[in-house]
Backbone as CSV, one residue per row, in Angstrom:
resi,resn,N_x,N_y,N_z,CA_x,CA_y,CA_z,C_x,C_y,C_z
1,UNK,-7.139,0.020,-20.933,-8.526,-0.016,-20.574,-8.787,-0.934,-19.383
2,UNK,-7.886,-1.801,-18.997,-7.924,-3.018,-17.981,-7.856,-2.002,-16.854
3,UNK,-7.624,-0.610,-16.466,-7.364,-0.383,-15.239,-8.645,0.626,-15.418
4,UNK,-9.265,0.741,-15.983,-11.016,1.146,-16.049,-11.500,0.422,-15.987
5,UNK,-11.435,-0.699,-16.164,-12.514,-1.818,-15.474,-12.527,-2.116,-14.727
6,UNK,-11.167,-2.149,-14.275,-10.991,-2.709,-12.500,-11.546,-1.737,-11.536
7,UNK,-11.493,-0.265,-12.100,-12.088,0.760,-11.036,-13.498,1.086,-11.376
8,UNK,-14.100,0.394,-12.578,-15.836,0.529,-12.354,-16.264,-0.792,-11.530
9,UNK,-15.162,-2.159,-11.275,-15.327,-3.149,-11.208,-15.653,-2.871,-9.421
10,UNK,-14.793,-1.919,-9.133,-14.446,-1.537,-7.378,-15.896,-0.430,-7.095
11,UNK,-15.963,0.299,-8.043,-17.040,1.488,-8.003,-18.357,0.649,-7.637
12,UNK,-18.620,-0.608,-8.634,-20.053,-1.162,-7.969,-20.130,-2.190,-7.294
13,UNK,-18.999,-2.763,-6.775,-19.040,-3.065,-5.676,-19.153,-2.739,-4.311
14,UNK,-18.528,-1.119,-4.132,-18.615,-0.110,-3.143,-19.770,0.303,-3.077
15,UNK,-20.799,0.639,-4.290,-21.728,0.649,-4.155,-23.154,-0.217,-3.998
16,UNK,-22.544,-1.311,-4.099,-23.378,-2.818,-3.702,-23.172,-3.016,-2.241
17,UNK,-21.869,-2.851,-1.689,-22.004,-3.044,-0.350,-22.283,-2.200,0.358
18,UNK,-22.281,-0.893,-0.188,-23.184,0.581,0.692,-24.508,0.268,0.602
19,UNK,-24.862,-0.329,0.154,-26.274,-0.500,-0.296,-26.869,-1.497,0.255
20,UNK,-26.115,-2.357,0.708,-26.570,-3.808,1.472,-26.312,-3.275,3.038
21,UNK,-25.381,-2.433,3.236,-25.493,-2.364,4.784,-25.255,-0.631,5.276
22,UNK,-26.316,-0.018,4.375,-26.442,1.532,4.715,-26.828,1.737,6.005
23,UNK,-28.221,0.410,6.810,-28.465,0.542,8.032,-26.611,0.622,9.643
24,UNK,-26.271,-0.580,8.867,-25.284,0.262,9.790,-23.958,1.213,9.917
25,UNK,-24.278,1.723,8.766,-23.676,3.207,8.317,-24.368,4.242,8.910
26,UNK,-25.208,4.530,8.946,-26.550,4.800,9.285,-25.983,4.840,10.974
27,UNK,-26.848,3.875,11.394,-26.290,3.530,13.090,-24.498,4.388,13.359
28,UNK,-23.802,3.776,12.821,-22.813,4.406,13.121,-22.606,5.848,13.349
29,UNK,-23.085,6.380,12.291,-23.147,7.874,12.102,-23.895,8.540,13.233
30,UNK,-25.354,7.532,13.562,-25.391,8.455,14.663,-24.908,8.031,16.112
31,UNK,-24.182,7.168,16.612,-23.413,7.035,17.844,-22.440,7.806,17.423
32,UNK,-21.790,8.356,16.339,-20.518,9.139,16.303,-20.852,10.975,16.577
33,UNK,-22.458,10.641,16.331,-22.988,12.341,16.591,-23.176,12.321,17.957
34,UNK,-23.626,11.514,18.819,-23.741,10.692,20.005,-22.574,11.270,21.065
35,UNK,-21.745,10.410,20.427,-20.534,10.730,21.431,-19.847,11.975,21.256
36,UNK,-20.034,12.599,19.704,-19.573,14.051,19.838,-20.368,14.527,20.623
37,UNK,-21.674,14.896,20.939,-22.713,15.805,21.398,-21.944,15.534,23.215
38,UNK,-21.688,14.416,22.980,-21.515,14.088,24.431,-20.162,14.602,25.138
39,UNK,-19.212,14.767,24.012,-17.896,15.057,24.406,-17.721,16.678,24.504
40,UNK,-18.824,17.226,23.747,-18.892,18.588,24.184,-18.903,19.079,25.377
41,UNK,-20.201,18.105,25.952,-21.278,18.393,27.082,-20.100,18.011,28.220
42,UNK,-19.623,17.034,27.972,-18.449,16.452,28.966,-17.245,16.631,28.669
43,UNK,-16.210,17.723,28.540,-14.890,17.606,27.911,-13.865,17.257,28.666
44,UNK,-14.090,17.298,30.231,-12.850,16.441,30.953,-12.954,14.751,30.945
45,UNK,-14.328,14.361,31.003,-14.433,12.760,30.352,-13.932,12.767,28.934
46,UNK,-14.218,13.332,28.056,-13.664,13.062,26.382,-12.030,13.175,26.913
47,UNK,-11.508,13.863,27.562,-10.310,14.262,27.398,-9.374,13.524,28.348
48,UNK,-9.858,12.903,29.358,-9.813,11.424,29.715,-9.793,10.407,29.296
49,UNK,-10.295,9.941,28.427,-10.324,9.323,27.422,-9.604,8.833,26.124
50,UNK,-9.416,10.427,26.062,-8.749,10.151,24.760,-7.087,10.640,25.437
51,UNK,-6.741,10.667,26.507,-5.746,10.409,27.229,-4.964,9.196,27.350
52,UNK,-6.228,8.341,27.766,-5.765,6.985,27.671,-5.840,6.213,26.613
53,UNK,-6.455,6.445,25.581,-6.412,6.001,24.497,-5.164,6.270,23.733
54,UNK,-4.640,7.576,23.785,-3.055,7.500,22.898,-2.201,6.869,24.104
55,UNK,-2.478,7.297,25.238,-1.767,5.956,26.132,-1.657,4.391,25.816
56,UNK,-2.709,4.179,25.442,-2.181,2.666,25.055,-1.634,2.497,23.517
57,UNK,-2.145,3.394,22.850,-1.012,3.463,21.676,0.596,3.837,21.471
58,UNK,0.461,4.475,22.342,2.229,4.796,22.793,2.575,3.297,23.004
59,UNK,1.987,3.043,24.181,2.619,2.214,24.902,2.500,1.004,24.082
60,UNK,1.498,0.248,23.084,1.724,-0.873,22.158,2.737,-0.612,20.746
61,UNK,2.607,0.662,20.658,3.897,1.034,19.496,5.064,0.916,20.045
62,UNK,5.650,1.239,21.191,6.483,1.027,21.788,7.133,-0.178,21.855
63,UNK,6.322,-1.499,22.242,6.752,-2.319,22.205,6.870,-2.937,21.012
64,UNK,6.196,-2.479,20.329,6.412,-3.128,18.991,7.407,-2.428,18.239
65,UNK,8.051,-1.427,18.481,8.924,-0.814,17.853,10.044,-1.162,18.891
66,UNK,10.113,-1.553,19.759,11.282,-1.974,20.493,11.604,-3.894,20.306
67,UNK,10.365,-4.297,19.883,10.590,-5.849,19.304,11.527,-5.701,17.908
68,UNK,10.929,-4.806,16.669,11.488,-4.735,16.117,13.232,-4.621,15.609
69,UNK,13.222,-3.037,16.853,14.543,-2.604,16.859,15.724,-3.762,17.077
70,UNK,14.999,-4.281,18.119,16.186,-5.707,18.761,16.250,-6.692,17.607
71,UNK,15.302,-7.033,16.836,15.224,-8.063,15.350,16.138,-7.513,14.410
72,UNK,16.504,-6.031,14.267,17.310,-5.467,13.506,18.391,-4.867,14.184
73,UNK,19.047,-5.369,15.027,20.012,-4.785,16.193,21.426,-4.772,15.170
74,UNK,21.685,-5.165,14.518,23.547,-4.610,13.603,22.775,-3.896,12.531
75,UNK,21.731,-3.553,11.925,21.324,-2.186,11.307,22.023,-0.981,11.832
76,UNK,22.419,0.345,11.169,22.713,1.335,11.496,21.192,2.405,12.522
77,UNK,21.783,2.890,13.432,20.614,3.675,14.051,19.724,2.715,15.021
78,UNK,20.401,2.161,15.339,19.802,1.082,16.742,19.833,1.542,17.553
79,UNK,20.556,2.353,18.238,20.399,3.027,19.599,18.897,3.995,19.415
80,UNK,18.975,4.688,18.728,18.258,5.293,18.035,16.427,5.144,18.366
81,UNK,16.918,4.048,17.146,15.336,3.337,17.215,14.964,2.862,18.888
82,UNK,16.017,1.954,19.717,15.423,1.606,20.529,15.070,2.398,21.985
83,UNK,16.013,3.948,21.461,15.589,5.338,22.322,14.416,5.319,22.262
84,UNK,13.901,5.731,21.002,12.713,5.981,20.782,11.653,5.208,21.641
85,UNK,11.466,3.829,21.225,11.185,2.659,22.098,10.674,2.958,23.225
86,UNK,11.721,2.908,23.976,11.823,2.863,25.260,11.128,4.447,25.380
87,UNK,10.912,5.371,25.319,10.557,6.757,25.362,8.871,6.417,25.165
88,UNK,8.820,6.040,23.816,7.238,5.681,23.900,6.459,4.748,24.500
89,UNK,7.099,3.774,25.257,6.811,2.446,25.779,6.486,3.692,27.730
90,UNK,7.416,4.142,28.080,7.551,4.957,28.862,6.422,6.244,29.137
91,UNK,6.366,7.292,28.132,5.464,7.545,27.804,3.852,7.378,27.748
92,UNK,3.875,6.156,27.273,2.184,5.502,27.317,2.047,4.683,28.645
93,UNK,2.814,4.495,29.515,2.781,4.219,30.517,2.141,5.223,31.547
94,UNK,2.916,6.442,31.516,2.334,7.217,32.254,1.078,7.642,32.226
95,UNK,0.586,7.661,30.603,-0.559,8.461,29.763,-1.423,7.322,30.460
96,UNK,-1.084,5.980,30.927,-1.897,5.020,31.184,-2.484,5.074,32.551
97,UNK,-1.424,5.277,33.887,-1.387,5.224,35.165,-2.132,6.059,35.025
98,UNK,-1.180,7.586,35.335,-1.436,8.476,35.466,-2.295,9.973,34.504
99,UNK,-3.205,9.470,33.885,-4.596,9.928,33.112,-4.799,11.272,33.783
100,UNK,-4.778,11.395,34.437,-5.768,12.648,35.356,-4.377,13.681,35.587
101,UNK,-3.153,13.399,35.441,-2.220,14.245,35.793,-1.799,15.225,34.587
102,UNK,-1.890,14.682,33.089,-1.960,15.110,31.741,-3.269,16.242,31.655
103,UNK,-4.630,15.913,32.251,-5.587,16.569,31.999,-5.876,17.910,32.823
């Protein structure tokens, strides 16, 4: 029964804090209708955008998956991992510069 209490315990709390800040749930929801309406109207800006946006995710996974790889360098599959790395570090680079050449 301890793991029914803990999830009515989570249930009104989720619903205590929806309830304390519905206004900016609210707000949110509509800048997210906002920028859809907008990304329609504009799809080489949205797509610009969201160009460079997995651009810099490449490119910060990258390095963080190439910090890693080197922390675990006598693990099996190191070349591997730090292919990868270097590919996505590479990758989000370009997605970064060069934005307008992807689109």
């Amino acid at each position: 029964m301890s793991n029914q209490t803990d999830i009515d315990g989570l249930r009104r709390q989720l619903a205590q804090t929806i309830h304390t800040h519905w206004k900016l749930f609210l707000v949110q929801g509509i800048v997210m209708m906002v920028l859809g309406f907008l990304a329609v109207a504009e799809p080489n800006v949205a797509t610009l955008a969201v160009a460079l946006f997995v651009g810099w995710l490449f490119f910060i996974a990258g390095v963080f998956r190439a910090a890693s790889a080197w922390h675990s360098r006598q693990m099996p599959g190191f070349a591997w991992s730090m292919l990868t790395a270097v590919l996505s570090v590479a990758l989000g680079l370009i997605l970064i510069l060069r934005p307008l050449a992807v689109c």
